[in-house]
Every structure is written in structure tokens, then in C-alpha cells.
N, C-alpha and C positions, 0 to 999 in steps of 0.2 A: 594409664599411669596414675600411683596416687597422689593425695594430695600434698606428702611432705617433698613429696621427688616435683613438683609444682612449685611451692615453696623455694627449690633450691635452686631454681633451671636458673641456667644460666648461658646466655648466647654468644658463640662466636663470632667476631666481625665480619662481614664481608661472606663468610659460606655460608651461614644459614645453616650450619650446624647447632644441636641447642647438646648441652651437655647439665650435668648440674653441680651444686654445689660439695654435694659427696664425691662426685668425680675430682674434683678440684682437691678436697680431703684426701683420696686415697693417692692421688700423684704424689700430693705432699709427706705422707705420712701422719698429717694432723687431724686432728678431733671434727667432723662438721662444724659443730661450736666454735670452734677456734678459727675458722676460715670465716666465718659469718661475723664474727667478732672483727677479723682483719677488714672485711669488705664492706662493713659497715662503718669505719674510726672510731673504734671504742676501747676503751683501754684493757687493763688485764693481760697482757699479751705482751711475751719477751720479745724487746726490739729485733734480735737474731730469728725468732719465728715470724712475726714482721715481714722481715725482711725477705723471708723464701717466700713465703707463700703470694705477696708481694712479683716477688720476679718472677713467680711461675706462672701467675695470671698474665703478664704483660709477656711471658715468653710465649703463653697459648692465644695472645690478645685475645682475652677472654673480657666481654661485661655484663654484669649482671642485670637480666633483666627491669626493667623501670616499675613495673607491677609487682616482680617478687622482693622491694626489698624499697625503703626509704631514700630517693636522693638525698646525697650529699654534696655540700655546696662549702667552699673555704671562703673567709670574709680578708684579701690581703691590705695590711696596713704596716706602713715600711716602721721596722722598731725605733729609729732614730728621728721620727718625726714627733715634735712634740705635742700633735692635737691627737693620741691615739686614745687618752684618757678625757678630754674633754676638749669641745671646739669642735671645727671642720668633720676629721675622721670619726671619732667618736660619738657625731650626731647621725653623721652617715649609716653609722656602724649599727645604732640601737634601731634607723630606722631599717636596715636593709633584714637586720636579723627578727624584726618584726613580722616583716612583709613575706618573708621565705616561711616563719613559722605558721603565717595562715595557708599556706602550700601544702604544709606538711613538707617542708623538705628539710635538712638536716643540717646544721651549721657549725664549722671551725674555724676558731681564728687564733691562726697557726701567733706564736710570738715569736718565732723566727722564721718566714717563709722559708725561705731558699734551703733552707736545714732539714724545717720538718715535713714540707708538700712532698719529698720522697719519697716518704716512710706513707703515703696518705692515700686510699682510693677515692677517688672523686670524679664526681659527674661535671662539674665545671665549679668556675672562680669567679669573683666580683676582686677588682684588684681598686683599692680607694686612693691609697698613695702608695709611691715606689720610689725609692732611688735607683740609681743604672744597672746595678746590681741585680734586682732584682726583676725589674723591669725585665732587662737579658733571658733571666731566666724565665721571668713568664710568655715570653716571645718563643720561647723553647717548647712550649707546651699548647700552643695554640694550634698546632696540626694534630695535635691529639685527642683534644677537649677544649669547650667554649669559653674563652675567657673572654670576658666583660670590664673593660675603663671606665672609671669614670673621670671625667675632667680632661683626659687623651686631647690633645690639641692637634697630634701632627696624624695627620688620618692615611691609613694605611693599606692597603688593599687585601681586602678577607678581615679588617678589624672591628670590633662589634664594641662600639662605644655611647655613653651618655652623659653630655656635657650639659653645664649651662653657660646663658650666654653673658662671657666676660667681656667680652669686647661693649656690648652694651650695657652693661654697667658701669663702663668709663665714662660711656657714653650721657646715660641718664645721670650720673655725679655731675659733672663738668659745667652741661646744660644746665643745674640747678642753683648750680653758684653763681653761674653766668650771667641767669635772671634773677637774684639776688642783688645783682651789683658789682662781685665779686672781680678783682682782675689778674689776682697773683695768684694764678691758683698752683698749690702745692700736691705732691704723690709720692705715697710713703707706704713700697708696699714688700713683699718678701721675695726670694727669689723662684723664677721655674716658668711654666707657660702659662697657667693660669694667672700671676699679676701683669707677667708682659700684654697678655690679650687686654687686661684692665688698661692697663700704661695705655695700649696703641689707642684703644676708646679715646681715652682722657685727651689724650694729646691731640687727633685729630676733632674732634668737637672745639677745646678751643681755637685751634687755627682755624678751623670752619667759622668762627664766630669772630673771627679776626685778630683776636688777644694774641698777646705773643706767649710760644708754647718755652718757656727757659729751663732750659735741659738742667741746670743746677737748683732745680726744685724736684726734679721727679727723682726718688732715691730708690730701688731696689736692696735693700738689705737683709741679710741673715741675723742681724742686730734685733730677735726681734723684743726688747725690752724698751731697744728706739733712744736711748740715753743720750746718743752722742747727735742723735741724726735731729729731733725734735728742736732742739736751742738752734741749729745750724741753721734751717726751716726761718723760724722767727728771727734771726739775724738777717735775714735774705730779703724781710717785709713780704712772708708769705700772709695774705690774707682771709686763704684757705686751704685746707690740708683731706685730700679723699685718704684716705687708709682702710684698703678693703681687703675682706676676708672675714672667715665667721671664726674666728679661734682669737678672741679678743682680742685685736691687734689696737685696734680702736679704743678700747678703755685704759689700756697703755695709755695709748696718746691721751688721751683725754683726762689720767690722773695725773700724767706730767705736767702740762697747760695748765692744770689750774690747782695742781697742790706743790708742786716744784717751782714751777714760773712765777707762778700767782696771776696768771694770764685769763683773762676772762671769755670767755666760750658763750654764745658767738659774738661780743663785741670785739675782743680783739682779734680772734680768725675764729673762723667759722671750721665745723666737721664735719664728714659723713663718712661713716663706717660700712661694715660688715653686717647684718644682722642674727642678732644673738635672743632668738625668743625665750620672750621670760627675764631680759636682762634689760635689751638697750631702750625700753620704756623706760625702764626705771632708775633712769642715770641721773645725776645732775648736771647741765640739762640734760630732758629727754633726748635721745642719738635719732638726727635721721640717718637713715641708712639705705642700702640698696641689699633687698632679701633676695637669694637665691636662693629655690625652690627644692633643699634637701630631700623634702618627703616624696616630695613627685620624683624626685629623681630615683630614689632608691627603687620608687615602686616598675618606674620603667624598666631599670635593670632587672629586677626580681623576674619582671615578666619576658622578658628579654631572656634571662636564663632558663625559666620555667618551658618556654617554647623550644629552645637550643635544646636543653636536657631530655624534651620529652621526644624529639629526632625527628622537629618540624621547623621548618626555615621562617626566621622574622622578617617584616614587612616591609623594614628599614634597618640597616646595621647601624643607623649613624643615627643619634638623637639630640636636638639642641633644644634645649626649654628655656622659657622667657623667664627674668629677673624680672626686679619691680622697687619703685622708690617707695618708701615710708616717711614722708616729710615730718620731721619733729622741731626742737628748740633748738638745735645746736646749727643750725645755718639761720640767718633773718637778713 
């Protein structure tokens, strides 16, 4: 065989038949180039041509070999979440499409999942954030190809995810205000599984330490500018306030208290946020924080994909990595 008919093989699932990409062409009626182009996600190429050539690979469940051609990997970030440009997702995002590119594998990040993963050949998915929506529909796909969670809290049988750990991060806050002095302690966090996993930390640490846990301190909100929720907090005699997450939830709080209120940080309540490298050093005061390990985490998944894609089983489906306090000025 030569080597451009090498180049194009391309394998059928399950029989061990190898066909190639000109075959794939001449079913279609299209160009080699243009089917290489589709199975590739590269642009140039009419949606309507797309679209057949597209259905004809999944009508022949035909995949291209891992040797003759670049994996391709989608980076999902739900559109309506606000950290997809900066914070949480978008740190994720710069690290994950890092870690893929010393792979050599190939990265999209679709701006409307559910719309455009259709139209998309891919070797698998890193899903960062999801509303139900989309979620749904990446659940649809996972008998097909490896999709990868990150943050996934409710574990599911055959799900391949990489968390960190929220529940100890309520944990390590609570504890630190705790040994401070602290006795009101306040929670101000957004909605979904990962601040409830913060919440259940938080809450059980104080009862553990005997404080009393007053459920009209812990706020879950979609607020997340905090406007209404912060003054409610300080009328309550919150003494401290955890507001976690990395998508500056925290510097909200923390420009409210002390340019809104005029409230003094940590003599009049004490903070600890999110950690936002590069930023929550440099606050007034310095933010302590509880860091959650973005970079390692991306690289888990990267590799967690890279194993999935290359059609060899991981070690563990399920990954939980340790967080960590950064003690600074804004608790004493």
C-alpha cells in the first residue's frame, strides 16, 4: 500500500476493517481534501457539505485513525456563565488548551456547544461548565466518546471526572477564622454543587467546633455583584464572611466592605476568598484565600483524555485533588 493511502486509513469500529479516506471521498462524492478538512474541524467547508460527509462517517461508524491524523479535543464552557472570559472557566481553559497543545492534539471551543459539537468530529471533550442543557446533551455522547468533568460532583457509573476538593475548602476557611477568634462566621457563595460542597465544609467544621452554624448567614446567590446580600451579612453581626470561588467573587466583597460601607477588613469582619493568581496578593489588604489547584487539574484531565483517546483505559475515572490556604491580611 502507498504511503498517501497510509495517510488516509481510516478504521472501522468493531470489524477491524481499515478503509481510507478516499474511500470516505468517493462515497461522498467529495474532494479527499475536503473530507480531511471535515475530519479534521477546519474551516472552509459548506455547512451542507459538513453535514453529509459528517453523516456518512457515523452512518459507516467509521474513525480515523490516531496515527494518521491529529486528535481533536472540544474545550465545553456553558455561554451564559460569566467566567468564560476571565476567572474560573477561562483559567481552566488557557490551562487545559496549554496542556493539550504539548500533546500535539487539537483544540475547540465551540461558543455554542449543543449547536455546534454536531457539525464537529472529535476524539473526546473536557466539559468545564454546563447548564442542564447542555450537560443532557453531553451525557448523550458519552457512549460514544470520552467525555471528561471537571468539578462533576454527583458520580456516576462509567463517568470520567476531575474535581477538587470543595468540601475541604469549607473546611480549611471556617477552621481558620475559628482559630482567629472568629464566631459569626458568614457564606456568600453562588449557586450549583461546587459552593454547596464549600457550604457543607463550612457548616460542618463550625458545629464540629461547637459555634453555632445560623443558617441566615450562609447565602447561596446568583447576585453575583453581592449588593443586596453584603449589608444584609453586616447587619446580622457577621464577623466573618468565606466567599469562595476564583472568578473574583471575593474582590466584589471586598470593594463593597471597604469603599461602599467604609467598613474596615479585617478589623471589622474578616475575608477569605477564592484564589485569583496575580491579583489576591495584591489587594488591600492582602486576601487570604483557599487556592484550588487549576493547573494540576487541567493537566489530570489532559492526561486522562490523552489515555481515553489513545484507546487505553485510566487508572482511576474519578480524581479529587487537594486545595490549600494562603494565609494573608484580611483575616487577624
Amino acid at each position: 500500500m502507498d504511503t498517501s493511502s497510509e495517510k488516509g486509513k481510516v478504521e472501522e469500529r468493531g470489524s477491524g476493517k481499515k478503509v481510507t479516506i478516499y474511500d470516505l471521498a468517493r462515497h461522498t462524492g467529495f474532494s479527499p481534501g475536503t473530507v480531511s478538512r471535515v475530519l479534521n474541524n477546519k474551516d472552509r467547508v459548506k455547512a451542507k457539505t459538513r453535514e453529509i460527509i459528517l453523516a456518512a462517517a457515523k452512518e459507516l461508524d467509521l474513525k480515523p485513525q490516531v496515527s494518521a491524523r491529529s486528535r481533536q479535543v472540544a474545550i465545553i464552557t456553558e455561554p451564559n456563565f460569566t467566567d468564560r472570559i476571565e476567572g474560573y472557566a477561562a483559567t481552566l481553559n488557557a490551562h487545559l488548551a496549554f496542556a493539550f497543545s504539548k500533546r500535539n492534539i487539537g483544540v475547540s471551543i465551540p461558543s455554542d456547544p449543543v449547536k455546534q459539537l454536531p457539525s464537529m468530529f472529535l476524539d473526546g471533550i473536557v466539559a468545564v461548565t454546563y447548564d442542564e442543557e447542555t450537560r443532557t446533551y453531553l451525557q448523550s455522547l458519552e457512549s460514544k466518546l470520552p467525555v471528561v468533568y471537571m468539578d462533576l460532583f454527583e458520580e456516576r457509573k462509567g463517568v470520567y471526572r476531575v474535581c477538587s476538593d470543595h468540601y475541604k475548602s469549607g473546611v480549611l476557611a471556617a477552621k481558620h477564622f475559628i482559630e482567629k477568634g472568629k464566631k459569626r462566621l458568614a457564606f456568600l457563595g453562588g449557586e450549583g454543587h461546587a459552593f454547596e460542597e464549600r457550604l457543607k465544609g463550612y457548616r460542618d467544621a463550625i458545629v464540629e467546633a461547637g459555634l453555632e452554624a445560623d443558617e441566615n448567614l450562609f447565602v447561596q446567590t446568583s447576585d453575583v455583584a453581592h449588593t443586596s446580600v453584603v449589608p444584609r451579612l453586616v447587619r446580622q453581626k457577621a464577623d466573618a464572611v468565606f466567599v469562595p470561588g476564583t472568578s473574583y467573587q471575593a474582590l466584589q466583597c471586598l470593594h463593597l466592605l471597604t469603599y461602599i460601607m467604609n467598613k474596615d477588613v479585617p478589623s471589622d469582619i474578616a475575608i477569605i476568598g477564592g484564589e485569583n493568581d496575580g491579583v489576591s496578593e495584591l489587594l488591600y489588604p492582602p486576601l487570604t484565600t483557599v487556592a484550588e489547584p487549576l493547573r494540576e487539574m487541567a493537566e489530570s484531565a489532559v492526561q486522562m483524555l490523552d489515555t481515553l483517546t489513545s484507546g487505553k483505559r485510566v487508572k482511576a475515572k474519578s480524581e479529587v485533588l487537594p486545595v490549600s490556604l494562603i494565609e494573608r491580611n484580611s483575616v487577624v
